[in-house]
KEPA-309594 format. One record per residue (C-alpha): x, y, z; residue in three letters; residue number from 0. Coordinates in Angstrom, 1 decimal. Each point is the difference from the previous one (the first is absolute). Last residue first. Example, Ala and Ser with C-alpha at 12.3 -4.5 7.8 and 13.67 -1.06 7.14 Angstrom:
BEGIN
<node <13.7 -1.1 7.1> 'SER' 1>
<node <-1.4 -3.4 0.7> 'ALA' 0>
This chain:
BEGIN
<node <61.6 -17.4 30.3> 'UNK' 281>
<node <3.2 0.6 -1.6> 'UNK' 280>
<node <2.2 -1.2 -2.8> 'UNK' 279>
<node <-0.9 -4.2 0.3> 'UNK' 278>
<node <1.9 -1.1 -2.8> 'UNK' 277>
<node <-1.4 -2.5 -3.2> 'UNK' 276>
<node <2.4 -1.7 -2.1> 'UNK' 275>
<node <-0.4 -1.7 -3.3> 'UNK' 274>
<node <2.0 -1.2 -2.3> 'UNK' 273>
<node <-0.5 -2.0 -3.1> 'UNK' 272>
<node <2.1 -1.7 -2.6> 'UNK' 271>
<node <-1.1 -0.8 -3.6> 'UNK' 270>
<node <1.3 -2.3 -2.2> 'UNK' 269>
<node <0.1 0.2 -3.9> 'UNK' 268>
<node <-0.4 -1.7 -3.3> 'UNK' 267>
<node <0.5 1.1 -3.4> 'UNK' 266>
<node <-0.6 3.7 -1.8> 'UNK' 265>
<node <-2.3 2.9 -1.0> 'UNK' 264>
<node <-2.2 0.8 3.0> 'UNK' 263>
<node <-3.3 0.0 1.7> 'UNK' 262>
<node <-1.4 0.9 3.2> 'UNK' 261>
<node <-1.5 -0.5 3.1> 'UNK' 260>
<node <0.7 1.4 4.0> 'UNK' 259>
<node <-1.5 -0.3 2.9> 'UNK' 258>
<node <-3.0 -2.1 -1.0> 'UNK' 257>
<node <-3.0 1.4 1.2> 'UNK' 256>
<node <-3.0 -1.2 -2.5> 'UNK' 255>
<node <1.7 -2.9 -0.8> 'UNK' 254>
<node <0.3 -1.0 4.1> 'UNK' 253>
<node <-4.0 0.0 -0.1> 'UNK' 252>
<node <-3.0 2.3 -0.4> 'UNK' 251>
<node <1.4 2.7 1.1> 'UNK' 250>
<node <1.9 2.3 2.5> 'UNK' 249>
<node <3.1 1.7 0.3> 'UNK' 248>
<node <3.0 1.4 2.0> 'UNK' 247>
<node <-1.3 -0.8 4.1> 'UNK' 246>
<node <2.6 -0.3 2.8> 'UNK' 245>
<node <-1.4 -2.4 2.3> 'UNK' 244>
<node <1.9 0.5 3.4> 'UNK' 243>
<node <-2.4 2.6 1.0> 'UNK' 242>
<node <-3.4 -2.4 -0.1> 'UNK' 241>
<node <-0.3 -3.1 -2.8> 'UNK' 240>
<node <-2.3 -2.3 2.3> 'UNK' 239>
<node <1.7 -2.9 0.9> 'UNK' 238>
<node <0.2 -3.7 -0.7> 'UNK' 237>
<node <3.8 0.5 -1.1> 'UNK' 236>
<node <-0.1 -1.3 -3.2> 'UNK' 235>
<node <-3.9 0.7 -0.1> 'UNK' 234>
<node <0.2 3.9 0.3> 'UNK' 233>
<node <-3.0 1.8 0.1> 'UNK' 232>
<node <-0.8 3.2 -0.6> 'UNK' 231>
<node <-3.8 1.7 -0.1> 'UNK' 230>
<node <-1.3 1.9 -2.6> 'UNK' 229>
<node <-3.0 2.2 0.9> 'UNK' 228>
<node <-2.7 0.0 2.9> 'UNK' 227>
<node <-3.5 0.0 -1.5> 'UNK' 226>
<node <0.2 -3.6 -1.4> 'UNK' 225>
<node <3.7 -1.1 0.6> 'UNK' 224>
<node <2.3 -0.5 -2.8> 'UNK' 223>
<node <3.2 -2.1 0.6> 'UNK' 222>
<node <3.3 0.8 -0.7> 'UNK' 221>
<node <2.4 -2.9 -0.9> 'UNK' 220>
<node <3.8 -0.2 0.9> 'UNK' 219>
<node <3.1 0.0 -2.1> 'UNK' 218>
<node <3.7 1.3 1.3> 'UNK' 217>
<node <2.9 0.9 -2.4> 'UNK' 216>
<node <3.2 -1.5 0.5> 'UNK' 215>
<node <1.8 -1.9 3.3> 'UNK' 214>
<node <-2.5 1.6 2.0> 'UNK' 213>
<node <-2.6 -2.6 0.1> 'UNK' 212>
<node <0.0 -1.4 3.6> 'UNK' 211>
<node <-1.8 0.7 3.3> 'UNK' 210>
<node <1.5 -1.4 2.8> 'UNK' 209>
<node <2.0 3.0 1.1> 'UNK' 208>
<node <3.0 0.3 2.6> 'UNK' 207>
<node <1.4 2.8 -2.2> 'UNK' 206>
<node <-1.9 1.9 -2.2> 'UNK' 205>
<node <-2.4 -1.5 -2.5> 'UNK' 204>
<node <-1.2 2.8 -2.0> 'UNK' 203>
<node <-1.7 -0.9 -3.3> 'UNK' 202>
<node <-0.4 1.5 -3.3> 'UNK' 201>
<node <-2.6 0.3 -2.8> 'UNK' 200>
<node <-2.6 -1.7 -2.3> 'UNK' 199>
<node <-3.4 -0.3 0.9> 'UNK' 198>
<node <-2.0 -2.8 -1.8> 'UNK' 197>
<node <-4.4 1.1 0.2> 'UNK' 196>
<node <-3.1 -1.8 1.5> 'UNK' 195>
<node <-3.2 0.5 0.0> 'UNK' 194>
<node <-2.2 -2.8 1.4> 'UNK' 193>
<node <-2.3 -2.1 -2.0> 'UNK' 192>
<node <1.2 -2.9 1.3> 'UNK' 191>
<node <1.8 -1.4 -3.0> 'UNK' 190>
<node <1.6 3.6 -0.1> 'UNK' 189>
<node <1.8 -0.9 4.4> 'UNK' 188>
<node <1.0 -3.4 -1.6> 'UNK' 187>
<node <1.9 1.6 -2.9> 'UNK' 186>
<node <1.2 3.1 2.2> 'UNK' 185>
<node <1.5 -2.8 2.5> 'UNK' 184>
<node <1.9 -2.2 -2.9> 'UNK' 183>
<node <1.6 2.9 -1.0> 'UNK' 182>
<node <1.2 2.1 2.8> 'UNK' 181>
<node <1.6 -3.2 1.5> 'UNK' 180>
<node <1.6 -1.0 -3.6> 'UNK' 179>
<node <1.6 3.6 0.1> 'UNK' 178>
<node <1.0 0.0 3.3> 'UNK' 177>
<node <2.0 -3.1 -0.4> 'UNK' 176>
<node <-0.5 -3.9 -1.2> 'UNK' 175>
<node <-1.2 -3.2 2.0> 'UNK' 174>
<node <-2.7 -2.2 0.5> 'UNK' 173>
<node <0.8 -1.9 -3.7> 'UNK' 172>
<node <-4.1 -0.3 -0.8> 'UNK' 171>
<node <-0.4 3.9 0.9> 'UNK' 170>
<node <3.2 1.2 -2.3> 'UNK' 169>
<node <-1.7 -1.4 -3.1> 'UNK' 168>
<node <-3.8 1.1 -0.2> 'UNK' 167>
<node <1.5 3.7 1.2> 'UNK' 166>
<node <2.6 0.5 -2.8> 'UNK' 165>
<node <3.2 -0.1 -0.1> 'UNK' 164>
<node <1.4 2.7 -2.5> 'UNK' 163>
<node <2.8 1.5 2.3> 'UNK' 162>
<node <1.2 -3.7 0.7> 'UNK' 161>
<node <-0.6 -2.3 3.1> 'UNK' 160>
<node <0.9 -2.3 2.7> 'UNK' 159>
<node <3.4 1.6 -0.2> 'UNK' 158>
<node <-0.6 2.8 2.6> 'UNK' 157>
<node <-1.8 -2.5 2.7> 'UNK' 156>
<node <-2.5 1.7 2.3> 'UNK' 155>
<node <-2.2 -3.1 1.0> 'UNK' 154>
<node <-3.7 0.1 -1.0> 'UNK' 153>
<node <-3.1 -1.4 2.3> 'UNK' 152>
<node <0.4 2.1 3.0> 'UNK' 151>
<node <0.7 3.6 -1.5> 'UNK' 150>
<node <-3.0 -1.4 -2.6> 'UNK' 149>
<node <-1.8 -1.1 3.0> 'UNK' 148>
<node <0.6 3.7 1.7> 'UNK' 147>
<node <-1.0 2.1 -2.9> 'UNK' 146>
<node <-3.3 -2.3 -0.6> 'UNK' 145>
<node <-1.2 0.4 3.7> 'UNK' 144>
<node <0.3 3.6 -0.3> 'UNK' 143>
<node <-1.5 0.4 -3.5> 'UNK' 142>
<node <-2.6 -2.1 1.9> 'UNK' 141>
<node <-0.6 2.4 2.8> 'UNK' 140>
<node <-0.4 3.3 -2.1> 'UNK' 139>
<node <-2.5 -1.9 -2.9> 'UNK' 138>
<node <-2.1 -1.4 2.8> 'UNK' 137>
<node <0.3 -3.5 1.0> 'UNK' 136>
<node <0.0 -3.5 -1.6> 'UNK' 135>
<node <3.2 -2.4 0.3> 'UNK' 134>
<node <4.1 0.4 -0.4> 'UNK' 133>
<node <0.2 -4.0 -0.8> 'UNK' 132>
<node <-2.9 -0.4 -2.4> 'UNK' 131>
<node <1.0 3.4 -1.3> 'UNK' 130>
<node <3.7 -1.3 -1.2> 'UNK' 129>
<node <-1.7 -3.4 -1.5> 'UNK' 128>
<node <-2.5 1.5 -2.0> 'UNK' 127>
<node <2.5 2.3 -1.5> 'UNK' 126>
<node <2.0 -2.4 -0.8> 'UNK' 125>
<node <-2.5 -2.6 -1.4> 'UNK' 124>
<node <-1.3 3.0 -2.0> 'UNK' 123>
<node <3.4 0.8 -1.9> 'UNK' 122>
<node <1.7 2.9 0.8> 'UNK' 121>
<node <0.8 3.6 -2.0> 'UNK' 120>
<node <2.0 2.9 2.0> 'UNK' 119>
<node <2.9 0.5 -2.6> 'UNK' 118>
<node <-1.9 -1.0 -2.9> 'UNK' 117>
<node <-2.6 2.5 0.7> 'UNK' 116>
<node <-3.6 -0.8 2.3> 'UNK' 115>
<node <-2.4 3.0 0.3> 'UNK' 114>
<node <-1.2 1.5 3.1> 'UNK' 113>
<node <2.4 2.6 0.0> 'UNK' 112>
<node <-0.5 1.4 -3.1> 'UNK' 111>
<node <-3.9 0.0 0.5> 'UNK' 110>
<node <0.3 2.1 2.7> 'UNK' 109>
<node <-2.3 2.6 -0.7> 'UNK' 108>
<node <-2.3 -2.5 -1.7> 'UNK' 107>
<node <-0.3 -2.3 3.4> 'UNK' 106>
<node <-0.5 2.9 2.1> 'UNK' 105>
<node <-3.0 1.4 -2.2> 'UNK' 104>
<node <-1.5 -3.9 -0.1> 'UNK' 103>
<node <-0.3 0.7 3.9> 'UNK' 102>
<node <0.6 -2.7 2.1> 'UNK' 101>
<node <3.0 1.0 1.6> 'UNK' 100>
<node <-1.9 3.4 0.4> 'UNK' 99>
<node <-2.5 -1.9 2.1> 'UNK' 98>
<node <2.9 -2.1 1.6> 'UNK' 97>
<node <1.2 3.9 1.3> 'UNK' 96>
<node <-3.8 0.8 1.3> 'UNK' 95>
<node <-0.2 -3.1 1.7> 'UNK' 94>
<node <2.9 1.2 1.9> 'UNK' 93>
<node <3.8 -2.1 0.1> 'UNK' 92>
<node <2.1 1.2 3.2> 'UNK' 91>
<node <3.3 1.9 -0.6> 'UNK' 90>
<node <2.0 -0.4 2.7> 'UNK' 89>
<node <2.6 -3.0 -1.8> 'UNK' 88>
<node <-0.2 2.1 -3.2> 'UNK' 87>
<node <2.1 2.6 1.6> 'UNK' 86>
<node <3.5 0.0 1.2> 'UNK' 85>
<node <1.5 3.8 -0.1> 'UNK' 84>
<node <1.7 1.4 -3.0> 'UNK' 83>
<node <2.3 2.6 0.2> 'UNK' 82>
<node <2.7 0.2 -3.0> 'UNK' 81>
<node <2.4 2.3 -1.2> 'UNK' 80>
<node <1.8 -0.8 -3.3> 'UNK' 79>
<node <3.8 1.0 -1.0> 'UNK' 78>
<node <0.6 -1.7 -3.4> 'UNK' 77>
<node <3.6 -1.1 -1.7> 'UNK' 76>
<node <-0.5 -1.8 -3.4> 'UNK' 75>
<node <2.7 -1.2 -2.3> 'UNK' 74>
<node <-0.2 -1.5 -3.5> 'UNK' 73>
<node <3.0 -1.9 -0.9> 'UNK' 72>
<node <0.3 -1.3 -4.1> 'UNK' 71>
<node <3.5 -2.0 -1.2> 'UNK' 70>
<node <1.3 -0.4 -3.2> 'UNK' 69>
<node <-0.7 2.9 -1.6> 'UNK' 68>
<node <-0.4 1.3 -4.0> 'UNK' 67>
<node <-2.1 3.3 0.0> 'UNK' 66>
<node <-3.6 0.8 -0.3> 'UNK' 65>
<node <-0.8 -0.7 3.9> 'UNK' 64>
<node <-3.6 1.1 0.1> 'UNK' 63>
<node <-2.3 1.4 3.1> 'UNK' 62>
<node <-3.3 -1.0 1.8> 'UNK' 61>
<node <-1.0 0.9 2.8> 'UNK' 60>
<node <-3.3 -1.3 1.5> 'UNK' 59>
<node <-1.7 0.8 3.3> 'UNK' 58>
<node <-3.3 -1.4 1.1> 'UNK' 57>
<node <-3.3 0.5 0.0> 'UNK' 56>
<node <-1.3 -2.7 -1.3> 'UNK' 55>
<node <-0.4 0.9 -3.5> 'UNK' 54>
<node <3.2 1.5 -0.8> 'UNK' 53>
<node <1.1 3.3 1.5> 'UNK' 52>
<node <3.1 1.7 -2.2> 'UNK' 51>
<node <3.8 1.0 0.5> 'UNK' 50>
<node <2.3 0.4 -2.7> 'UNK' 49>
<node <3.5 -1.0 0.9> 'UNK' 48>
<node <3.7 1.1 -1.3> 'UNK' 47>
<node <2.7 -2.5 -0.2> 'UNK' 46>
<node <3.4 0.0 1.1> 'UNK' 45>
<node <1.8 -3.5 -0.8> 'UNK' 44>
<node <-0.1 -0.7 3.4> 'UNK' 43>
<node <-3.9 1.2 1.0> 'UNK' 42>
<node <-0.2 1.7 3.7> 'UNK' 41>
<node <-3.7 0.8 0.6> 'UNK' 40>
<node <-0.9 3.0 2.9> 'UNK' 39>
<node <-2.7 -0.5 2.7> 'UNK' 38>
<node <-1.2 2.4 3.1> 'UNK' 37>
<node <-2.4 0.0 2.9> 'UNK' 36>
<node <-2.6 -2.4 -1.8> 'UNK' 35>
<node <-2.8 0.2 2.7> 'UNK' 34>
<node <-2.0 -3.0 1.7> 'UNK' 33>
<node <-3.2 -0.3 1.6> 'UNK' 32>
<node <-2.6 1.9 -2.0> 'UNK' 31>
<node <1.5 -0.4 -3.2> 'UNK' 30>
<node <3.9 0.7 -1.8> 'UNK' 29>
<node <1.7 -2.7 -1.8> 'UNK' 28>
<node <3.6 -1.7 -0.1> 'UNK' 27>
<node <1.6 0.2 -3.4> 'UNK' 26>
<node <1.3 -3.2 -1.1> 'UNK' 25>
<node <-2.0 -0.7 -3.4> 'UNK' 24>
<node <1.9 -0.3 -2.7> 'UNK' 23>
<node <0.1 0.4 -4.0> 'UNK' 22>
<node <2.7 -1.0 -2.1> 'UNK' 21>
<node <1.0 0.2 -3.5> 'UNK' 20>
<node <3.0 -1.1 -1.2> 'UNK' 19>
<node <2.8 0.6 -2.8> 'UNK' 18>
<node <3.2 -1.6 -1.6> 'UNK' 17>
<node <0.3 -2.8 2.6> 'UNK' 16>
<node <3.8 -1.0 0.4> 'UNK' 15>
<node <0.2 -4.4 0.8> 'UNK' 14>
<node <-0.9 -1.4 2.9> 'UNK' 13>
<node <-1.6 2.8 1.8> 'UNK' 12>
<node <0.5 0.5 3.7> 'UNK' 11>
<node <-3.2 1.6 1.3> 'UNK' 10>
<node <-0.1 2.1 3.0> 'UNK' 9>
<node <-2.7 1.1 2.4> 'UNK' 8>
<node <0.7 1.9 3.2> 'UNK' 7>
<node <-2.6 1.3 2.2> 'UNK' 6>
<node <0.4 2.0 2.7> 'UNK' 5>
<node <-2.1 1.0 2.6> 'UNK' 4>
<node <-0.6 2.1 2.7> 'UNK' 3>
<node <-2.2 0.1 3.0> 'UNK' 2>
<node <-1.5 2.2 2.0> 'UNK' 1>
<node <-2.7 -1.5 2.9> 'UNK' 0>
């Protein structure tokens, strides 16, 4: 499936900023089941970018406003081909993969992502609670089990939550949006020893869909599987992240991935975001 994007961030300032500095993260990336066709940033005032890999991976630009505005739109329009079949459902769990499970070398290659942040952190009680109720099986079933009691367990409500919610609040109110989804299920996923990493990116919902997320960017969790890879899974929408699942970045949590930071010289400010995703050809 071909796809593009665009996304639209603007911020209404309210007072003049004299300068800013902003880096973002919105360009798609390129591995073994998706390809970044084309991508072009439209910044109003003009800016230049500088380009650079950060830790994860992923894609930073950063560029600098130096003169007075009062307003800030960054604009991103991809083209990505995607083809991406379902998969973790067939994949059946071998001795030899819990032996690598088991392995102290698996658990210090992936250290990152079996380590609790703010973002992902709950208390004992909770996470007690959350695998009481999914139960005991292999490392493939249960992140399974978990995705689909966390779809069950937690209403999609937009205003349940802010950006900075973190996981050991959004599970006690039952409600909040991808990112609160993504959160509390890579915090449960770590307490169990299982590798787990926040994917930031774009969904497709199409007409006549039930899946939902689209309104901004998406969030989901990737799963590492002993002798098989990462593996997507999308707990919003209890499904695993195949060709509608546009991926951007990867890390340890939403801070990792956020679309777009920065700083500036002046008062408060409001930000607007669009985002469309077109189906451009099969």
């Amino acid at each position: 499936m071909k796809y593009q994007i665009e996304h639209t961030n603007t911020f209404y300032y309210d007072n003049s900023v004299d300068q800013s500095m902003n880096h973002i993260r919105l360009k798609p990336r390129t591995d073994e089941c998706q390809r970044l066709l084309s991508y072009r940033t439209e910044i109003t005032p003009s800016s230049l970018t500088k380009e650079h890999i950060d830790l994860w991976g992923n894609h930073v630009e950063t560029f600098f406003i130096a003169h007075k505005h009062d307003q800030l739109t960054v604009k991103t329009i991809s083209t990505v081909s995607i083809q991406k079949s379902p998969f973790i459902r067939l994949i059946h769990y071998t001795d030899e993969m819990q032996g690598i499970f088991c392995s102290d070398l698996f658990h210090e290659h992936y250290l990152p992502y079996l380590t609790e942040t703010a973002y992902t952190l709950l208390y004992k009680d909770q996470i007690d609670e959350i695998v009481a109720a999914v139960g005991k099986s292999d490392p493939i079933q249960f992140s399974l089990d978990l995705m689909s009691y966390i779809n069950q367990s937690i209403r999609y409500d937009e205003f349940a939550t802010q950006v900075d919610t973190k996981a050991y609040d959004s599970w006690p109110l039952r409600s909040g949006v991808c990112q609160d989804y993504a959160h509390i299920m890579i915090g449960v996923l770590r307490a169990k020893g299982i590798p787990a990493r926040y994917v930031s990116g774009y969904l497709y919902v199409g007409e006549d869909s039930a899946l939902v997320g689209d309104a901004a960017t998406h969030a989901w969790v990737e799963v590492m599987i002993p002798g098989i890879g990462w593996i997507g899974l999308d707990p919003t929408n209890n499904v695993e992240a195949l060709e509608n699942h546009i991926r951007v970045g990867t890390g340890r949590d939403y801070a990792d991935v956020s679309p777009l930071q920065g700083v500036y010289r002046g008062g408060g400010q409001r930000l607007d975001v669009h985002v469309s995703v077109t189906v451009i050809g099969q």
